[in-house]
MIRO-268639 format. One record per residue: x, y negated, z negated of N, C-alpha, C, O in turn; residue in three letters. Coordinates in steps of 0.2 Angstrom, whole numbers, plus 5000, padded with zeros to 4 digits. Each point is the difference from the previous one (the first is absolute). Layout:
N
XYZXYZXYZXYZALA ...
This chain:
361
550846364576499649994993500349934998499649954998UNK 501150055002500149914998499849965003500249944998UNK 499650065008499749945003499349995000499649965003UNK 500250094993499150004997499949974993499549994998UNK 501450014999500049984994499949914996499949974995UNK 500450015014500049915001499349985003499750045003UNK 500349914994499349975001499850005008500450015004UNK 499049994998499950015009499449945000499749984995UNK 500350005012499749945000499650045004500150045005UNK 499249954994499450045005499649945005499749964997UNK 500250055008499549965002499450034999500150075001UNK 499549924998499350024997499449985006499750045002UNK 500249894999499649995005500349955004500249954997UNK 499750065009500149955006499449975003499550035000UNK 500549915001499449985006500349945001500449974997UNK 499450025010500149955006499349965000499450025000UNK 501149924999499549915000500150005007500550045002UNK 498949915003500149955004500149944998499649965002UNK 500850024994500449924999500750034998500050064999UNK 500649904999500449984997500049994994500049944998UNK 500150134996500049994994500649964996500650005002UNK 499349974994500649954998500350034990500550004996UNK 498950025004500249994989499450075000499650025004UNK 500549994991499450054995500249994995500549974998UNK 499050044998500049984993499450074996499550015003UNK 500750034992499650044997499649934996500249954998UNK 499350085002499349954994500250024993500050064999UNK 500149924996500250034993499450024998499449985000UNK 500950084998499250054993499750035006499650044998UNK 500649985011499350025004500650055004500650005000UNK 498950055004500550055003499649935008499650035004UNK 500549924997499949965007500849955000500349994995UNK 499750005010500549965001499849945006499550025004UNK 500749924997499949945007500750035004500450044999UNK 499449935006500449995006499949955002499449985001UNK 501249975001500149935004500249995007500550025001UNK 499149965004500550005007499749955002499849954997UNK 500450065010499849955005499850045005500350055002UNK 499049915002499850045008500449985004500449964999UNK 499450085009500549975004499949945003500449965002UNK 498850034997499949935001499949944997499649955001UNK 501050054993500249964997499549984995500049954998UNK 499650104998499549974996500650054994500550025002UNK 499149984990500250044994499550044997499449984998UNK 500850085001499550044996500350044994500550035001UNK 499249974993499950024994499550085000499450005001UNK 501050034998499850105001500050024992500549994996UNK 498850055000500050034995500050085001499550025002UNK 500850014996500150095004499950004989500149974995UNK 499550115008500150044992500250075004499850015006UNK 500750034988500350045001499450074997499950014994UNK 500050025010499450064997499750065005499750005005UNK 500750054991499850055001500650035006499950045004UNK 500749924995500850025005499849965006500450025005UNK 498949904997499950005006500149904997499949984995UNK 500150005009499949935001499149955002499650005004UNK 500549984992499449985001499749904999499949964995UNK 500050045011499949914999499449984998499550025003UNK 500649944992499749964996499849945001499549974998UNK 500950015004499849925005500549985002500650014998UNK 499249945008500349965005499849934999499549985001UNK 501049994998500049935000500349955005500650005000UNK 499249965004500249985004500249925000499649955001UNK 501150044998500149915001500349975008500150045004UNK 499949914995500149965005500850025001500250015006UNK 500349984990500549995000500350074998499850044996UNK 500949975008500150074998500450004993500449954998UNK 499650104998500350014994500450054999500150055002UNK 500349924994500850024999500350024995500550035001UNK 499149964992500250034995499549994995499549975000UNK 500550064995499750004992499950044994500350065001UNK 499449934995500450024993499450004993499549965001UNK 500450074996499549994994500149984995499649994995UNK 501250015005500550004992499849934997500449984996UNK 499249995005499949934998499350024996499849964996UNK 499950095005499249994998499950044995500350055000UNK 499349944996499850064993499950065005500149995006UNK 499950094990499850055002499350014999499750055000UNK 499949884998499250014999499849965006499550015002UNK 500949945000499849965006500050055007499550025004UNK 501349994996500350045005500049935007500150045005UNK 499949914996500049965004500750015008500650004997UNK 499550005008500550005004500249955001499549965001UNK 501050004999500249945003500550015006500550045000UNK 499449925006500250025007500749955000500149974994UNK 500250015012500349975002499750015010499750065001UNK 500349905002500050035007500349945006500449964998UNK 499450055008500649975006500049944998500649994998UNK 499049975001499749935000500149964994499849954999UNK 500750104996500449984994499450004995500149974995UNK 499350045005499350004997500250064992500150065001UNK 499949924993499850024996499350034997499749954999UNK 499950105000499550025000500150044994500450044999UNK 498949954994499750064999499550014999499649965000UNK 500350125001499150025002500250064994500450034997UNK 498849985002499750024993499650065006499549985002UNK 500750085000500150045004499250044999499950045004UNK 499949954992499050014999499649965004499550025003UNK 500949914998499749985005500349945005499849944999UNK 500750095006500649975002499949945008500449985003UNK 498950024997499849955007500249924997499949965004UNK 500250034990500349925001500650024992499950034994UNK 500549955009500849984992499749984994499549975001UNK 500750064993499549954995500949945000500049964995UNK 500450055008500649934998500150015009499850045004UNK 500549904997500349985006500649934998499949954998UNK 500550085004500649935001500449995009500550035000UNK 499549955003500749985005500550004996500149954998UNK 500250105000500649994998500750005002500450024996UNK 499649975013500650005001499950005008499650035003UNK 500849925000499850005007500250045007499949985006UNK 500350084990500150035004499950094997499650024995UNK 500650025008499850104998500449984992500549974999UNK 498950074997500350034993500150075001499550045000UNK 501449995002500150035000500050064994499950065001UNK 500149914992500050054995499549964993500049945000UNK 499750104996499749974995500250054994500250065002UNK 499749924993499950054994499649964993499749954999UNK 500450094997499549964994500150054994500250064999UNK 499549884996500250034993499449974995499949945000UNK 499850114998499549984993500250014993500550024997UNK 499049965001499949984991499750064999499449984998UNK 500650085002499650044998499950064993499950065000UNK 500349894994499950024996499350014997499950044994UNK 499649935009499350035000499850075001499550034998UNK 501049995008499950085004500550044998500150055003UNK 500149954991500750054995500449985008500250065003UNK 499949914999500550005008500449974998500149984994UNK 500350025013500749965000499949894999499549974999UNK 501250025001500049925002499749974992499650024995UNK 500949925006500049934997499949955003500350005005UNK 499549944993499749975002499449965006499750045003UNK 500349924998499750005006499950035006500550005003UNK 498950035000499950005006500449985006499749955003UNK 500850075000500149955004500250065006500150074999UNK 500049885007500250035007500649965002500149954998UNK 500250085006500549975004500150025009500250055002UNK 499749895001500250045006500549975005500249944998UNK 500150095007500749995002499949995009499650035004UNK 500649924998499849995008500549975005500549984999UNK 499150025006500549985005500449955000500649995001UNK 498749954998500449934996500349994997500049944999UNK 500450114998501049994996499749984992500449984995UNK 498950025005499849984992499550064996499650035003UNK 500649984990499750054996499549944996500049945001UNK 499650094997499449964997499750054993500050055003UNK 499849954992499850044995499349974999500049935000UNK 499650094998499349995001499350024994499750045003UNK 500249934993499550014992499550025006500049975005UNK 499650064994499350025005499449954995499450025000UNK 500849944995499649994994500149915003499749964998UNK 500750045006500049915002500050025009500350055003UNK 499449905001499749995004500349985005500049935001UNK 500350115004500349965008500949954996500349965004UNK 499950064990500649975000500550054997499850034996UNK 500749985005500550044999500249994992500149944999UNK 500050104996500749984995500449995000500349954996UNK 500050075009500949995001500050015008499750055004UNK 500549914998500350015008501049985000500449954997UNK 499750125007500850004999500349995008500150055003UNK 500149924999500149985007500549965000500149974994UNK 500450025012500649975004499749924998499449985001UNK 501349974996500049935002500049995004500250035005UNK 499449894996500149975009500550025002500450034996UNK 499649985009500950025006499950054998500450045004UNK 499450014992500450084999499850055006499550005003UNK 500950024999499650065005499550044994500150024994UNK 499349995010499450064998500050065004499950015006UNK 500350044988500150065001499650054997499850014994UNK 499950045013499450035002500150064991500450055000UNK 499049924995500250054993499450065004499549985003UNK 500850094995499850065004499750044994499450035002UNK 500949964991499850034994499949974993500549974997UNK 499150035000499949984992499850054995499650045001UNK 500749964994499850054995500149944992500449955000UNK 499050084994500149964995500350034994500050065001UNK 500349934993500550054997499949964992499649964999UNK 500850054996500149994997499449984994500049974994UNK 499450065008499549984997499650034994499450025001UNK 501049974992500150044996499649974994499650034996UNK 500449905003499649974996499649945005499950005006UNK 499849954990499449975003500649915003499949945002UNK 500750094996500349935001500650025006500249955004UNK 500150094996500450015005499750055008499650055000UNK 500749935005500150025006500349985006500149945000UNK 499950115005500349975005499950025006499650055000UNK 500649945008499950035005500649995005500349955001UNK 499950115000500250035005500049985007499550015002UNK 501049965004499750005004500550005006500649985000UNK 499250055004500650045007499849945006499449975001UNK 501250025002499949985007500350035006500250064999UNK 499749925006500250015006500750005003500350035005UNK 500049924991500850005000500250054995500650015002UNK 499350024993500150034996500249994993500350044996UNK 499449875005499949974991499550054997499550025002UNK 500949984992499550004995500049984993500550004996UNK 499049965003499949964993499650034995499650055002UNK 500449944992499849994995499949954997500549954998UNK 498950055001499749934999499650004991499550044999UNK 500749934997499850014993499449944999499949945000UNK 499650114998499449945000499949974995499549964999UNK 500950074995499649974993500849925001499949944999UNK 500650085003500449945000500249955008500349955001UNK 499350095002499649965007500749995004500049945002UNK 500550094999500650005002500250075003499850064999UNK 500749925008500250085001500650034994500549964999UNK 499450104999500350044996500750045003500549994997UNK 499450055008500549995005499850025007499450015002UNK 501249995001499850005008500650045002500549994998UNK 499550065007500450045003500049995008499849955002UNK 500450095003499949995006500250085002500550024998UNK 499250025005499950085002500350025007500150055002UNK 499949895001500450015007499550025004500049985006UNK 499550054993499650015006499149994997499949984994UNK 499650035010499649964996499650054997499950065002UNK 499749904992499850044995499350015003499749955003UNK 500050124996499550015003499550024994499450005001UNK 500750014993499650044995500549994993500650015000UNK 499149964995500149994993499550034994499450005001UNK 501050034993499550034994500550024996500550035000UNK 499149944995500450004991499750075001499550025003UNK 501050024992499650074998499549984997499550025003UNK 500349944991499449994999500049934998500549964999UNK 498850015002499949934998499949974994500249954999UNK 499550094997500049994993500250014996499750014995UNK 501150005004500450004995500649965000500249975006UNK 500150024990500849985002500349995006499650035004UNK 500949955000500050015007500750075000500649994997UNK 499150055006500550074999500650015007500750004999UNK 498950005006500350045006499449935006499449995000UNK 501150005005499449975006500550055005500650015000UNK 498850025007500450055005499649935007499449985001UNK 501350015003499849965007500250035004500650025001UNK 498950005004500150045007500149945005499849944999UNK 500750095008500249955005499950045005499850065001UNK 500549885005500250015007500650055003500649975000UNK 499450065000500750065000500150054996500650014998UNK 499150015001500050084996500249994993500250054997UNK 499849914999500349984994499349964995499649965001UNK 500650104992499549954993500450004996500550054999UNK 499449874996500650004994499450014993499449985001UNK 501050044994499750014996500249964995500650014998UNK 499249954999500349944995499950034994499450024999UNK 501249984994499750024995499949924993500449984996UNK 498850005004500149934997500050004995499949954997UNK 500350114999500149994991500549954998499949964995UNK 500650035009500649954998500349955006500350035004UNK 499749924996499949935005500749974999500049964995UNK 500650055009500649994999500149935003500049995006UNK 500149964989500149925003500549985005500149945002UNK 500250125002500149985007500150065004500049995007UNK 500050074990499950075006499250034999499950065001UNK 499749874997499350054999499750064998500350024995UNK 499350025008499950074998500550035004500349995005UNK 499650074992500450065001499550045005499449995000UNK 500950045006499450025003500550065006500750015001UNK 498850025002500150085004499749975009499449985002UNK 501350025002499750015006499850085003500450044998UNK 499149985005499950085003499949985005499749955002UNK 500650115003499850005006499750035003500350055002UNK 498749955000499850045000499449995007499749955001UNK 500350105002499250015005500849965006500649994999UNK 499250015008500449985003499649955005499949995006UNK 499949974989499549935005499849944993500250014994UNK 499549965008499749964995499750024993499550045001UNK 500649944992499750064997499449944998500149954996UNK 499350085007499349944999499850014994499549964999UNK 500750074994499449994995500650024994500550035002UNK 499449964992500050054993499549984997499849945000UNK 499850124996499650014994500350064997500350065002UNK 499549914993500250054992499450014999499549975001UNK 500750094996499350054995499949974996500449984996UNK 498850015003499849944994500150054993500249984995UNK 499750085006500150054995500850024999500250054997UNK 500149925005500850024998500449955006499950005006UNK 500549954991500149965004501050015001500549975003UNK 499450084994500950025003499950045009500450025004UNK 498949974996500050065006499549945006499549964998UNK 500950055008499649935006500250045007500350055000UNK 499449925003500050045009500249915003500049954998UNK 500450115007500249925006499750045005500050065000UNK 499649895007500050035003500149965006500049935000UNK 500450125007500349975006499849985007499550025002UNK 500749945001499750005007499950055004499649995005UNK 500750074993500050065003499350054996499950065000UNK 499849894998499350064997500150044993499650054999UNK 500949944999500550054997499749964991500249954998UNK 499650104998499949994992500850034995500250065001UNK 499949934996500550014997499749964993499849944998UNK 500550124998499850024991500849974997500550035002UNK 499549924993500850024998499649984991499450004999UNK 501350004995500150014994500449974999500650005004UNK 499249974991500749954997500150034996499650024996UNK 501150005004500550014994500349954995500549975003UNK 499350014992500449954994500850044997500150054998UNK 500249875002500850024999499950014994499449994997UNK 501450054999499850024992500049924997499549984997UNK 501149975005499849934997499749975003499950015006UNK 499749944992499649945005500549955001500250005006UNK 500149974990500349925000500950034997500250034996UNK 500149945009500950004997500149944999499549965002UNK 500950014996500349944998500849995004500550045000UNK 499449915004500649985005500549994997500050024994UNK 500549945009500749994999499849934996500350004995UNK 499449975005499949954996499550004994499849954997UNK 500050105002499550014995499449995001499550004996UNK 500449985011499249995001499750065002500250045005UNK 499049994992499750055002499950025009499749965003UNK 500350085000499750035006499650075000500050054996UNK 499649935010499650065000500450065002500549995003UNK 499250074996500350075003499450025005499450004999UNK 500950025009499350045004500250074999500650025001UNK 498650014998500150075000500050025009500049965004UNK 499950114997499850015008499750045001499950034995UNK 499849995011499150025000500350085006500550005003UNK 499150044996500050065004499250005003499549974998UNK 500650075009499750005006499550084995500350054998UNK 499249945001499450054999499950045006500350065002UNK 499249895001499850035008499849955006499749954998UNK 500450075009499949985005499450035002499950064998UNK 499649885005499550035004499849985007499949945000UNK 500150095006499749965005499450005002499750055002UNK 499949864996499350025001499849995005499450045002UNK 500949925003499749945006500850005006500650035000UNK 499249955005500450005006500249894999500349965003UNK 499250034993500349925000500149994994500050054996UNK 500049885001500249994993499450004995499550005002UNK 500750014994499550014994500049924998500549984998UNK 498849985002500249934997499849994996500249964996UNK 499150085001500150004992499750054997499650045003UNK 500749974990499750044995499749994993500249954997UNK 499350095002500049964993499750074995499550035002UNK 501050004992499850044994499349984999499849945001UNK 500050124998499350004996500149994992500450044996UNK 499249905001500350014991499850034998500250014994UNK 499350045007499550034995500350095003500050044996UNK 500149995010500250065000500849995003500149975004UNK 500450094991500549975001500450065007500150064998UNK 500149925007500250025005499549975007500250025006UNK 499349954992499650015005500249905005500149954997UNK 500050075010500049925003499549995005499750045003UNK 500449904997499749985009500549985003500449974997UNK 499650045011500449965005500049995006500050055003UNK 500149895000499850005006500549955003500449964998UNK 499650095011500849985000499850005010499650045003UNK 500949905001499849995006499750055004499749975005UNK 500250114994499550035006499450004998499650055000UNK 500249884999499350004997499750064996499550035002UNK 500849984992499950064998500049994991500549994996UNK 499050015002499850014991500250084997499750055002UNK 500749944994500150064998500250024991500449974996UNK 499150085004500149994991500450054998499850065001UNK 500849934996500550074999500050034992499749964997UNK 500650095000500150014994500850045000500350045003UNK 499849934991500750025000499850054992499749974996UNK 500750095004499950044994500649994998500549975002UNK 499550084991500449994997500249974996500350024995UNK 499549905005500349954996500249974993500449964997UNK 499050115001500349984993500450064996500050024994UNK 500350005010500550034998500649945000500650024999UNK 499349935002500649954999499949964993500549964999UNK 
């Protein structure tokens, strides 16, 4: 009975693609979701499935030249609903998904795979999230981040890259944070060596930067429009740290929780948009795992010199799920019903699970 008492991760429906799924993305407001991959013969396709009636049901197939690798909608009103891609060929794209045979944007924004993308809207029109502008960001092999207004044309807002001579360092991960009014934000970004920067866009400077020892595969602010609370970086070697950014100590930075968890690479975290103490990592072993952040009783102590530091709280292990015999490479929360996900992970397998329980947290 107590173990019916913890949340249980269900797989709900499986199906098997012929191509290599890369990202899913739920559609906001719709029980459909996209799928991104690549075929075997090197082309890209754009998959729309609706969830109905306990059964999978494809809605359309779109076919690119180039295969694709990532995307995101967090950029677009929830009355547009717009996708924007990254794919091999470093090609930014967005398609208005009613009718997706040509981009209504197109940039070259990077000369090589945009390994990760994310995005952030103005959406006080939609009682929704976000300040300020519209914008994207994406992260690539090229050793350069780029952040991107979809409102100006084939040119970047900020590009964040290595000086001449610097070595370029394959960025794996970006996420945007701090995006509470219409004048502050920032973005997040993991490499391959297992830097990670913070990049402050309203003061066009890095904020800080750490190094994780192994490389960062997946980054996310518990939430992006608020104050900057908590960021969780998953890695190379069974290890996520969890950073707590309420208080920024002028030379031991944030306070932060190493875990060690799954026993391979841990490929993702998302937090529940509906409760952001609660996030899944999942591993190269196909393996989901639920954890919960605990907050300490203090946030901030004050050191031997009177200067303020953060306190890290520490997170408990909810539940373990095994969904896949390969890795899980991405997931994505549904915003609109709260436990339900998409994911799709190397045995060419889409799968949409539900986790119950949750709000008993």
């Amino acid at each position: 009975m107590e173990k019916l008492a913890k949340p249980q991760i269900i797989c709900h429906i499986e199906k098997s693609v012929d191509y290599s799924p890369f990202d899913a993305k739920w559609i906001p407001c719709s029980a459909k979701f996209v799928v991104m991959g690549s075929r075997p013969r090197g082309t890209g396709i754009i998959q729309i499935y609706e969830v109905s009636g306990g059964e999978l049901k494809l809605v359309k197939n779109i076919e690119r030249s180039s295969q694709m690798k990532c995307g995101t909608f967090k950029a677009s009103s929830l009355r547009d609903r717009y996708l924007a891609t990254g794919d091999f060929k470093g090609t930014l794209n967005i398609y208005n998904l009613e009718d997706a045979s040509i981009p209504i944007y197109t940039a070259s924004a990077h000369t090589q795979i945009i390994n990760a993308i994310d995005g952030v809207a103005d959406r006080r029109t939609d009682q929704s999230l976000g300040c300020g502008a519209p914008e994207l960001v994406t992260g690539s092999r090229d050793g350069s981040v780029k952040v991107w207004d979809p409102r100006q044309k084939n040119r970047p807002v900020v590009v964040m890259e290595p000086k001449e001579g610097e070595t370029r360092r394959d960025c794996w991960s970006v996420a945007f944070g701090n995006s509470y009014n219409s004048e502050e934000r920032v973005v997040a970004a993991g490499y391959d060596n297992g830097d990670l920067k913070m990049f402050d866009l309203r003061a066009m400077s890095v904020r800080w930067e750490s190094n994780l020892k192994n490389g960062v595969c997946s980054l996310e602010f518990d939430r992006r429009d608020i104050p900057m609370n908590k960021l969780v970086a998953t890695t190379l070697e069974s290890k996520f740290y969890l950073f707590d950014l309420k208080t920024q100590h002028p030379k031991k930075g944030f306070a932060y929780l190493v875990e060690k968890a799954h026993k391979s690479t841990i490929w993702l975290v998302k937090h529940l948009p509906q409760n952001r103490e609660l996030f899944v990592t999942s591993g190269g072993e196909g393996i989901i795992s639920l954890w919960k952040y605990n907050y300490p009783e203090k946030r901030k102590t004050t050191d031997a010199d009177g200067i303020e530091q953060g306190v890290v709280g520490n997170v408990s292990l909810l539940q373990n799920c095994t969904l896949s015999t390969q890795p899980i490479s991405s997931l994505d929360w549904s915003p609109d019903k709260q436990g339900l996900a998409v994911c799709t992970s190397f045995d060419q397998c889409v799968r949409v699970i539900i986790t119950t329980k949750l709000n008993t947290y």
